[in-house]
C-alpha positions as CSV (number, residue, x, y, z in Angstrom):
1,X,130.8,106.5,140.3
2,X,130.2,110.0,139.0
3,X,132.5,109.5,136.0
4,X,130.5,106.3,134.9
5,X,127.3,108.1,135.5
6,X,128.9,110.5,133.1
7,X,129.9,108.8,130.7
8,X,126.3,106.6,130.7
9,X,124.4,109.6,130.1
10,X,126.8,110.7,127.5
11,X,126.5,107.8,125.6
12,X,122.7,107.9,126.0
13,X,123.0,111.3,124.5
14,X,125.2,110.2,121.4
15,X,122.4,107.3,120.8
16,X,119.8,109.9,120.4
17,X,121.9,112.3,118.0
18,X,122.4,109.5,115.9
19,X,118.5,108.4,116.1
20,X,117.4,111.6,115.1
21,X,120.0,111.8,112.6
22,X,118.6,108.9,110.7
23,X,115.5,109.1,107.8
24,X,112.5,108.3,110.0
25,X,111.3,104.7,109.1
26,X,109.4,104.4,105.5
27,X,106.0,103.3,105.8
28,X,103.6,102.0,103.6
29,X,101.6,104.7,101.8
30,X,97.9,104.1,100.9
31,X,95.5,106.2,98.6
32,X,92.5,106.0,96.7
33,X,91.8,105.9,92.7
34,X,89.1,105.9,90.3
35,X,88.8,105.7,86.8
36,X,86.5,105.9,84.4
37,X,85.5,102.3,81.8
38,X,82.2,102.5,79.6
39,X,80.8,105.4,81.7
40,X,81.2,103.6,84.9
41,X,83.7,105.1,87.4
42,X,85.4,102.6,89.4
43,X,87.4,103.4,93.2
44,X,89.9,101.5,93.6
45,X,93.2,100.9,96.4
46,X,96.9,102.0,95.7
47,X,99.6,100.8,98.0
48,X,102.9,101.3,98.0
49,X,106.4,101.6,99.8
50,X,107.8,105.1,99.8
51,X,110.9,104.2,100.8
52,X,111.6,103.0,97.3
53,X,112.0,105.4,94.7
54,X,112.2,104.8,91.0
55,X,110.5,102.4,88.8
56,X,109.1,99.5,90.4
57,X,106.8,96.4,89.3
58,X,103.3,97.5,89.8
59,X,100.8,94.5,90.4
60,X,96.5,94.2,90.3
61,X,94.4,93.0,92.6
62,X,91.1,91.9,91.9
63,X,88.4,91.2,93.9
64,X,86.2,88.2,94.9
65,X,82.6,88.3,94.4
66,X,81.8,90.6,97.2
67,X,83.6,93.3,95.5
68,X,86.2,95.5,97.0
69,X,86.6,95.0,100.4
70,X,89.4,95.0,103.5
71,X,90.7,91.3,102.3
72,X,91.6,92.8,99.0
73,X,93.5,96.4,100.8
74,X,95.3,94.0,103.0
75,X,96.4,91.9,100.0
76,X,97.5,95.3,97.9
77,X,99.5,96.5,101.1
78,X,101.1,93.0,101.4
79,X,102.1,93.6,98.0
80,X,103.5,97.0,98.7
81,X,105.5,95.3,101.6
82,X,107.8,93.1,99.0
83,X,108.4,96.4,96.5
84,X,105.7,96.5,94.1
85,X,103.0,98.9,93.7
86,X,99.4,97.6,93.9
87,X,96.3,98.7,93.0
88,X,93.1,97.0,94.5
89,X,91.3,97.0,91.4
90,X,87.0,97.9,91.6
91,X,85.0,95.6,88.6
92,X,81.4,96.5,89.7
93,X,81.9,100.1,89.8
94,X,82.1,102.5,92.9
95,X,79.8,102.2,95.7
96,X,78.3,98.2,94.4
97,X,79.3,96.4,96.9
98,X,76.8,93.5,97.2
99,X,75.8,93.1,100.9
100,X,75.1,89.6,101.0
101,X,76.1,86.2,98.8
102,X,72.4,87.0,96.6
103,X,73.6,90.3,95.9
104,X,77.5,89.0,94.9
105,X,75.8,86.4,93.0
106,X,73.6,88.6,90.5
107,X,76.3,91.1,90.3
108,X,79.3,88.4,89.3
109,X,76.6,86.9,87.2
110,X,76.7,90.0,85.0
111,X,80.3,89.8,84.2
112,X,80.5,86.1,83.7
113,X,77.4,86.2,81.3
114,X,79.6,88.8,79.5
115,X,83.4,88.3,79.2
116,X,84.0,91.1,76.8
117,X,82.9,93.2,79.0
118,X,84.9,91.6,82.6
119,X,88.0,92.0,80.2
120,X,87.6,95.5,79.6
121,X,86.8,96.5,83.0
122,X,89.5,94.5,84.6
123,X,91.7,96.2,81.3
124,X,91.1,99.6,82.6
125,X,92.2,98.9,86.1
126,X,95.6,97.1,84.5
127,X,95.9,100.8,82.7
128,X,95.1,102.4,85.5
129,X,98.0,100.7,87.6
130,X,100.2,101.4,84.7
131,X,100.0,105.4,85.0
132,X,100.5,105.6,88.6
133,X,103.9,107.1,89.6
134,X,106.6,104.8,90.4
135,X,105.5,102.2,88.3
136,X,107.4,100.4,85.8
137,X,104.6,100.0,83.1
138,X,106.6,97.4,81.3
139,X,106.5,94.9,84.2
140,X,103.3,94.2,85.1
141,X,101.2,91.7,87.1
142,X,97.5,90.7,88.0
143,X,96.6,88.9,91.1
144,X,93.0,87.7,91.9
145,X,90.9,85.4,94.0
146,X,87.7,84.0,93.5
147,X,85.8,85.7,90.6
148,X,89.1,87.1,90.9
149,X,90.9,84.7,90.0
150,X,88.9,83.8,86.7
151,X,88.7,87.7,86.0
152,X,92.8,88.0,85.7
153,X,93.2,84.6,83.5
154,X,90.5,86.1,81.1
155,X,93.0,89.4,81.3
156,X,95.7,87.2,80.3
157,X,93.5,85.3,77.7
158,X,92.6,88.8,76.0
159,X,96.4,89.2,74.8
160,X,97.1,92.0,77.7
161,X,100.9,93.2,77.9
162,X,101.6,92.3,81.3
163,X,104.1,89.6,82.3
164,X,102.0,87.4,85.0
165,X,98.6,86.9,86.4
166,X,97.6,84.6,89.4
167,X,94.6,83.3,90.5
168,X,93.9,82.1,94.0
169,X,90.8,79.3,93.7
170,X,89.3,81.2,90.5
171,X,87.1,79.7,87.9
172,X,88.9,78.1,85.2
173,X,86.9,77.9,82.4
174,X,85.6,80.5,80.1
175,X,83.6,80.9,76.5
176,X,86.5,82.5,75.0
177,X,89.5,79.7,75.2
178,X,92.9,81.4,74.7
179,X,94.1,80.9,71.6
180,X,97.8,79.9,70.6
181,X,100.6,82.9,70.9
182,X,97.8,85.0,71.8
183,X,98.7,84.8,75.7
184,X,101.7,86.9,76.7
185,X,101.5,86.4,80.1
186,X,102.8,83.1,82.2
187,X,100.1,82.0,83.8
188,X,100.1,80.3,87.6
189,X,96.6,79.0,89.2
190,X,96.6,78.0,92.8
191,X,93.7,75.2,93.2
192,X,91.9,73.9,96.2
193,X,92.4,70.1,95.3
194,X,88.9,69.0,96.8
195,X,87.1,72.5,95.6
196,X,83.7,71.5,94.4
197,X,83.0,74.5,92.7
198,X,85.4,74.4,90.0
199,X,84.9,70.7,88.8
200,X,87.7,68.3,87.4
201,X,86.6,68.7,84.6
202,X,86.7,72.3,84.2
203,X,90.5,71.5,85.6
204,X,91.0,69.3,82.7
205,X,90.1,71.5,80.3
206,X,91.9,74.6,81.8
207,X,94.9,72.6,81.2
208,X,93.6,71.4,77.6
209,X,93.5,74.7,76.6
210,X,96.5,75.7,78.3
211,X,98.7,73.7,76.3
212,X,96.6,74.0,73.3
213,X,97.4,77.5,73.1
214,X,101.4,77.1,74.1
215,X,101.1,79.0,77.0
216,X,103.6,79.1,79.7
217,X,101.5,78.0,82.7
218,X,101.7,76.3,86.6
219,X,99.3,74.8,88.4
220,X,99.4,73.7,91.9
221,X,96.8,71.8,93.9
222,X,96.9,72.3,97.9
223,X,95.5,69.0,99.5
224,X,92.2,69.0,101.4
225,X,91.6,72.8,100.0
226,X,87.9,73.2,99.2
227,X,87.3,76.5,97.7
228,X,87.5,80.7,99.1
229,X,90.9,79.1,100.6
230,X,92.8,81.9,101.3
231,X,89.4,83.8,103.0
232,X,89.1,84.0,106.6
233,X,85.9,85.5,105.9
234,X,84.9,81.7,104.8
235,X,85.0,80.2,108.1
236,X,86.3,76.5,109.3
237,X,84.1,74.0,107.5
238,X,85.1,72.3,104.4
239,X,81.8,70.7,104.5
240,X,80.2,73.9,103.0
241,X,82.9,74.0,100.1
242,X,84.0,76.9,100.4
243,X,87.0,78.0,103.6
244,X,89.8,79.3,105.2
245,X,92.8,77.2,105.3
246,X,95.8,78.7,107.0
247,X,98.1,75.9,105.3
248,X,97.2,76.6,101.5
249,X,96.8,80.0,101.9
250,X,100.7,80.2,103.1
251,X,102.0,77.7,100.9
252,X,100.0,79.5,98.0
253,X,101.5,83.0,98.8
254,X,104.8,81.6,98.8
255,X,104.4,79.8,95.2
256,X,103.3,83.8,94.2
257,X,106.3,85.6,95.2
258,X,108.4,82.8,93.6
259,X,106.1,83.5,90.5
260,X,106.4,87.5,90.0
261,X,110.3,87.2,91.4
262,X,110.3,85.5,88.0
263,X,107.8,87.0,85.7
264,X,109.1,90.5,86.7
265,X,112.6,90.7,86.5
């Protein structure tokens, strides 16, 4: 009995050697940036693995109407959590963060009533991602949901060198249609099939203009989705046209890694 009691608290004792011998587990490393566009400086969210070392796909993030908030960090260290590096980009500028859905209103309303200028701010924070270490600036991406969502398609409209952009129930039209071979980017929209926000036909002539200007695009449409459908924030009831639902918001997230797996290789 002594021997086995030995021989346990031997073993015990090799387990531990070889526990401490090991690198301590890598965890996902978080920090903020700002940069400067037009005189505005902009504080934004960088996530990324630090287990992974060398050149890596970086990807953006941009917010829904509210502006930055937790949503978006989550999203970026989701991100980090497959091997990219993302950066939670900031449109409004640091510290505008509109406290209610009056507030998000006026302050989206800006940048929609001038798409020059969403391009360019949403342009800075693609640069921005590009010079932070670790990323591979030729392999690029842009994520967004909401206003989001419209802000990264008019990135992609605008000729940016990046390889993908996703939006997550974004608007779909704009004032400045793509024109053809100007779009580098392959383009995939995820589309609440009953949102009454973005009308059918603003759906019908996304794709118009999609293949008008011979751009290499997906769209999916997730059945019974209104619109915000990836938001928990949005609550339960489709009747208001805008929430959460847990079976889009999967099947959505899925159809974007299968996406940048692709664009980024």
């Amino acid at each position: 009995m002594r021997l086995l009691a030995t021989s346990l608290t031997a073993a015990v004792a090799l387990l531990a050697l070889i526990g401490a011998a090991r690198p301590a587990a890598a965890a996902i490393q978080t920090r903020t940036v700002t940069w400067d566009q037009g005189g505005v400086t902009c504080e934004g969210y960088l996530a990324w693995d630090d287990a992974l070392s060398g050149p890596r796909p970086g990807v953006l993030v941009v917010h829904q109407w509210m502006g930055l908030t937790d949503n978006e960090r989550m999203r970026a260290r989701m991100l980090a959590e497959l091997g990219y590096v993302a950066l939670a980009c900031d449109v409004y500028g640091q510290g505008v963060r509109p406290a209610d859905q009056a507030g998000a209103a006026k302050e989206a309303g800006k940048y929609y009533g001038d798409r020059a200028l969403l391009r360019a701010r949403v342009a800075a924070g693609l640069d921005t991602l590009k010079k932070q270490p670790g990323v591979d600036a030729a392999r690029c991406a842009a994520i967004g949901y909401c206003f989001g969502g419209g802000a990264v398609l008019e990135l992609a409209r605008s000729g940016a060198d990046l390889r993908g952009v996703v939006s997550f129930h974004g608007s779909l039209d704009t004032p400045l249609p793509a024109q053809t071979g100007q779009v580098k980017a392959k383009v995939l929209v995820c589309h609440g099939a009953v949102d009454p926000y973005v009308k059918p036909e603003a759906v019908q002539g996304f794709l118009k203009e999609m293949e008008g200007a011979g751009v290499d695009y997906q769209l999916v449409m997730y059945a019974g989705a209104v619109h915000a459908f990836t938001q928990k924030e949005a609550g339960d009831d489709p009747a208001r046209g805008a929430a959460y639902q847990a079976t889009a918001d999967r099947r959505s997230w899925v159809a974007m890694k299968e996406f940048l797996a692709e664009a980024l290789q």
